[in-house]
N, C-alpha and C positions, 0 to 999 in steps of 0.2 A: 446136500443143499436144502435149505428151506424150502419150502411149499408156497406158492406165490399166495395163496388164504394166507397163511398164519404173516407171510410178509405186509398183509393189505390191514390186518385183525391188527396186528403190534402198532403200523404206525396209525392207525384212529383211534389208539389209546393217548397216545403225546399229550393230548390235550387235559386227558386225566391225570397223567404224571404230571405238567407242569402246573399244574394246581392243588395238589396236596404234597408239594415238596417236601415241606417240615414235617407233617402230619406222616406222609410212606414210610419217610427215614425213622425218624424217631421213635414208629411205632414196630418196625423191623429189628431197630437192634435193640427193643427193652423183650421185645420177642426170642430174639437170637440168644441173651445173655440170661435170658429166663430159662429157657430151655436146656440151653448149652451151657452153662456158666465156664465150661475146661476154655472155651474160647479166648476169655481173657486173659489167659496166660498167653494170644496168639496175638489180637488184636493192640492195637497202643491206645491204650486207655484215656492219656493226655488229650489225644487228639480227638477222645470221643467224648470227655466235659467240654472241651474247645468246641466242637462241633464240625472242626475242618473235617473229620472222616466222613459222619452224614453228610455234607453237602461233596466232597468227592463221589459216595455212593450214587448219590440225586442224577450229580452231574455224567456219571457212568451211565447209568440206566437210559436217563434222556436222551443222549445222543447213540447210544445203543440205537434203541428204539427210532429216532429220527432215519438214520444212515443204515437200517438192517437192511436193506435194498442195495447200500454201496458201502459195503467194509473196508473197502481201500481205504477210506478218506480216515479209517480210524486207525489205520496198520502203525502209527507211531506212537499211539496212546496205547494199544496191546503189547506193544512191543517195551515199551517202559513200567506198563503195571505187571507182565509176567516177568520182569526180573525184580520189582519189589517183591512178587511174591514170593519168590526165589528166595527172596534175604530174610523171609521170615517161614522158610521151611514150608510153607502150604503145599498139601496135599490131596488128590483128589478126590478124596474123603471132603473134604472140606467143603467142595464143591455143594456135594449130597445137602450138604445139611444149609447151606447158604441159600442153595436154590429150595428147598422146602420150606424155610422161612420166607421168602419173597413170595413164593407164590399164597403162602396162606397170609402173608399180612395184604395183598391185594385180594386176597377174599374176605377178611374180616372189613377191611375199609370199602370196599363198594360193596357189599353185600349184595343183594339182587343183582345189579348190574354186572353181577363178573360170571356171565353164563359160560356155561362148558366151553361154548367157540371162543371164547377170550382164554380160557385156561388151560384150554390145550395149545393156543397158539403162545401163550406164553412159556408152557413147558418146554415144547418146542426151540424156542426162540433160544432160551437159556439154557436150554444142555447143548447147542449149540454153538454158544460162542464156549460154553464150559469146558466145549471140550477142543477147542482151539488153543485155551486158557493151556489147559493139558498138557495135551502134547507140545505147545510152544516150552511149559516149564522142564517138563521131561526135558527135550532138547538141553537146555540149559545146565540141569541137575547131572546129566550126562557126561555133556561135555566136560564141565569142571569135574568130574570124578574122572573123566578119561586120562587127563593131561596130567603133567610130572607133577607132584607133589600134590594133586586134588585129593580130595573127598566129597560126599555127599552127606545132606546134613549136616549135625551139630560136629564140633571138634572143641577139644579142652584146649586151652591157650593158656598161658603163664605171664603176667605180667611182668617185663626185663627189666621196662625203664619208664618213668614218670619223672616229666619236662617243662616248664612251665616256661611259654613263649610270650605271652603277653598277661596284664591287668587280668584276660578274662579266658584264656584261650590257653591249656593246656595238653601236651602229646604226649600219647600212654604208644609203649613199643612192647607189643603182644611174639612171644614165640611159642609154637605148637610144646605140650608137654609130651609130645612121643619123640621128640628130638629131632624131627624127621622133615623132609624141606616142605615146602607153601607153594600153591601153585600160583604162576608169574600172573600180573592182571595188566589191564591198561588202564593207564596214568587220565582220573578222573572219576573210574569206577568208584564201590563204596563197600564195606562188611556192613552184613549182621550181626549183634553183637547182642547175647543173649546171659542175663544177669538178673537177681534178686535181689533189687536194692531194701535195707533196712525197714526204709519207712514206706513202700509199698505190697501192696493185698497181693498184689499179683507177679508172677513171673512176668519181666518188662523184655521186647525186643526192639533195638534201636540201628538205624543206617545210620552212618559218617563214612564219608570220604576218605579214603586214603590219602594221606599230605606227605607221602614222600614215593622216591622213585621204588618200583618191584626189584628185590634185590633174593629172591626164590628159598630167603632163610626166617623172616621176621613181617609183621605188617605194623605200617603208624599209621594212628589216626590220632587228630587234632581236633577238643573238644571245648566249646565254649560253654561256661559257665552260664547255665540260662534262668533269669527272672530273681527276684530277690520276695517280690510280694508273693508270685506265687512259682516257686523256686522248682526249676525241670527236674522232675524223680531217677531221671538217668545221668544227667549230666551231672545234678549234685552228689549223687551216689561216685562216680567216677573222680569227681574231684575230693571230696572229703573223707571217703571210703574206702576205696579199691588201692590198696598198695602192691609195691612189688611182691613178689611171689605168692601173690592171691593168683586163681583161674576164673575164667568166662568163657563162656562157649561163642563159639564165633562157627558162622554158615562161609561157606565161600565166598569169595568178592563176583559183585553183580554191576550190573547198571549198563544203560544203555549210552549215557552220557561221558566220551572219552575221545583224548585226541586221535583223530587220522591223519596218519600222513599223506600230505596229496599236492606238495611240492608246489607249495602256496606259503605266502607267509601267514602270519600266525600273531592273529593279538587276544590276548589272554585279560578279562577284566573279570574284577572281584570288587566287592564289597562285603568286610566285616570278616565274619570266622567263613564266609566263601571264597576266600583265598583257599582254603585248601586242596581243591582240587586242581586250582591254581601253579601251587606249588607242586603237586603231583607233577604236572605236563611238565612245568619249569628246568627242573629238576634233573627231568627224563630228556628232555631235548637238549641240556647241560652236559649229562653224561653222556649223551649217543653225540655229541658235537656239530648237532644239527647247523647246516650252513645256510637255512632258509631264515629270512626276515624276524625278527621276534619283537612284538612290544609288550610291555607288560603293564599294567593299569590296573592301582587299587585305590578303595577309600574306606577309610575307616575316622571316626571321631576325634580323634586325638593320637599323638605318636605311643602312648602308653596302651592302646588297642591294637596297636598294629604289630601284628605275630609274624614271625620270621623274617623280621628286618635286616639283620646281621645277615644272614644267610644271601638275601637279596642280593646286599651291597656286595657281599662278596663274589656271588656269579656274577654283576653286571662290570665290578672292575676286574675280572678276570680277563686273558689274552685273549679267548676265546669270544668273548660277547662281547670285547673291542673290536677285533676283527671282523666278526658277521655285523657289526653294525647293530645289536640287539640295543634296545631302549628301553625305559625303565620309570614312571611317573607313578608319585602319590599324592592324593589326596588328604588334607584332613581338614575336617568341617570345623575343627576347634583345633588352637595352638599352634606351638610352630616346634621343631626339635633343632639344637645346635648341633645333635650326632651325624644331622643329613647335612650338614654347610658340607662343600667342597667333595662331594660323592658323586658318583656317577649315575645314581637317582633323585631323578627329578621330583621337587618338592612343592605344592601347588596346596591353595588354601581353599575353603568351601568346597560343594559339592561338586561329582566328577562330569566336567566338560569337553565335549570331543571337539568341537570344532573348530577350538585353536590348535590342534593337535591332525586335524585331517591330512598334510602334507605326509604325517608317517604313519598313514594309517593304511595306506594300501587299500584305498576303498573297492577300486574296481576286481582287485583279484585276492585279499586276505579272508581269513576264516577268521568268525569272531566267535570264542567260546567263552564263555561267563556264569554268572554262580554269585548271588547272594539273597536278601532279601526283596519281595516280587516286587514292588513299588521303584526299587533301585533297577531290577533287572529291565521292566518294563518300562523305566524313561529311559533308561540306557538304549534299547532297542528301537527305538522311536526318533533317539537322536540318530543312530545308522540308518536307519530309513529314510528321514531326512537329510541323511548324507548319502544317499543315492545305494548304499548297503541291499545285496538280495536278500529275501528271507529265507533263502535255502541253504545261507553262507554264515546266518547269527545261530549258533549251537547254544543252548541254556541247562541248565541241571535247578530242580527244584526241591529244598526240605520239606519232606514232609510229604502229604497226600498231594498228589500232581494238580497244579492250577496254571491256567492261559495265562499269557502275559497281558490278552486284553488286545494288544497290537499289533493290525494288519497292515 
């Protein structure tokens, strides 16, 4: 356990970290890639021109630091950054050389001010949760190598099949090149997926979701074409680039974000290409002929953006999702389609609306799990709140470096 000094020394620094936010970050990782440059082959580069990684870091530290008296309150942010780091192989090497760059760019920026009682408490502090970090991922790295068909690490994969579901939104079906089975995940998790696209300096690692049910021979994942002006290095790579019988190394499937069963019904909302984890649960509670409540709720721009339509219509006129009463509504903020007339999913214009919808929404006793972009996630969430929704009941999965939704 920590030392109640180095507990007292960390949080009377907050006020130092919350005032050179840009300046720590910034000057951390032009340190770390100075030093280390092997690192970019680890970290995602995209996200570090974006900036979303530095302010992830910022946002890490600060509340570190804030709550290192009450780690509870952080047990589900730890619990979601050690299985990204899981998806991208870190290991606790990695650590060594993180925590030596932090601590000397809080030497280089407060100079004077960073006496030995700060810098021990800070070392302190960080090999600390470092090694929480650790052994949390051990566990992880573990487990999936324990179970039927796991590994640890990188694994060569084979691309089978290349699918094109919508306008933007394409499913590549990856099978191990040792022929050998895949270990089973749950419906929502996500791979690492580790590739050299053409036009990138660096080795690139990316998460996507799984968008179809664990079948313990193959994994899919469903990838949207990102940006045009300034066009995703992974995604364009996989759409324009990667054909069948190319390889990529793919990490096990992670994530903390996944259905539970808990004999509760069950409403599933998406927006855009986060339907796919969507489809993941779908899918899964398709084939096991789950008998609990189901709704399902997407929105996307237009019917030519909305990926696995056909699929949809097909489970929800199935005997089975007539029987359990499953329901079935789309959104589109533009157009209309004549393929939805007379289906058994419901077709609804502009953006997605719950409160004409709360009679099936099972407010008092459903699980709400969801997945798209944070501005959608975050009014979506807001509208359950105001529909009486506990916050222990809305489950969310976010791209990219972990961000709040902003609403309590």
């Amino acid at each position: 356990m920590l030392s109640e000094q180095t507990i007292q020394v960390v949080k009377a620094t907050v006020p130092v970290i919350e005032g050179a936010s840009e300046v720590l970050t910034d000057h951390f990782y032009k340190r770390l890639f100075l030093h280390n440059p092997e690192l970019q082959d680890v970290f995602n580069m995209s996200h570090q021109r974006s900036g979303k990684q530095r302010a992830a870091l910022y946002d890490a530290i600060a509340a570190y630091a804030k709550n290192i008296d009450n780690l509870a309150v952080l047990s589900t942010a730890i619990e979601r950054i050690a299985h990204k780091h899981s998806s991208f192989s870190i290991q606790p090497e990695h650590y060594d050389i993180v925590g030596l760059h932090l601590i000397e760019t809080l030497r280089e920026l407060l100079g004077d001010d960073f006496t030995p009682e700060i810098e021990n408490a800070w070392v302190e502090a960080y090999g600390f949760l470092a090694d929480i970090f650790i052994g949390r991922e051990e566990e992880i790295y573990s487990g999936a190598q324990l179970q039927f068909g796991g590994w640890r690490g990188e694994r060569r994969f084979v691309l089978s099949e290349k699918r094109i579901e919508s306008s933007l939104v394409t499913s590549f079906v990856f099978r191990p090149e040792d022929g050998q089975p895949v270990v089973a995940y749950q419906p929502g998790q996500y791979l690492g997926i580790k590739v050299k696209p053409s036009t990138a300096e660096n080795i690139e690692i990316r998460q996507y979701s799984l968008s179809a049910c664990s079948n313990g021979q193959s994994y899919q994942i469903s990838v949207k074409r990102e940006g045009t002006e300034h066009p995703g290095v992974v995604s364009h790579y996989l759409h324009n680039e990667l054909q069948p019988g190319d390889t990529v190394e793919i990490m096990p499937p992670c994530g903390d974000f996944y259905y539970q069963e808990r004999q509760a019904p069950t409403v599933l909302l998406s927006a855009g290409v986060g339907l796919t984890p969507m489809q993941a649960m779908l899918e899964s509670l398709y084939q096991q002929r789950s008998k609990q409540p189901l709704l399902y709720l997407h929105a996307c721009n237009h019917p030519e953006e909305h990926s696995f339509a056909e699929t949809l219509k097909e489970i929800m006129a199935s005997d089975h999702a007539l029987a359990s009463a499953w329901q079935s509504h789309v959104w589109y903020a533009e157009g209309s389609s004549k393929s939805y007339e007379n289906n058994p999913v419901g077709q609804r214009s502009g953006f997605m609306q719950l409160a004409p919808l709360q009679d099936s929404l099972h407010l008092k006793l459903a699980h709400f799990y969801m997945c798209g972009p944070v501005a959608f996630m975050t009014a979506i969430k807001q509208q359950l709140l105001e529909l009486g929704v506990d916050s222990d009941r809305i489950h969310y999965e976010v791209f990219g470096p972990h961000e709040s939704l902003g609403v309590v």
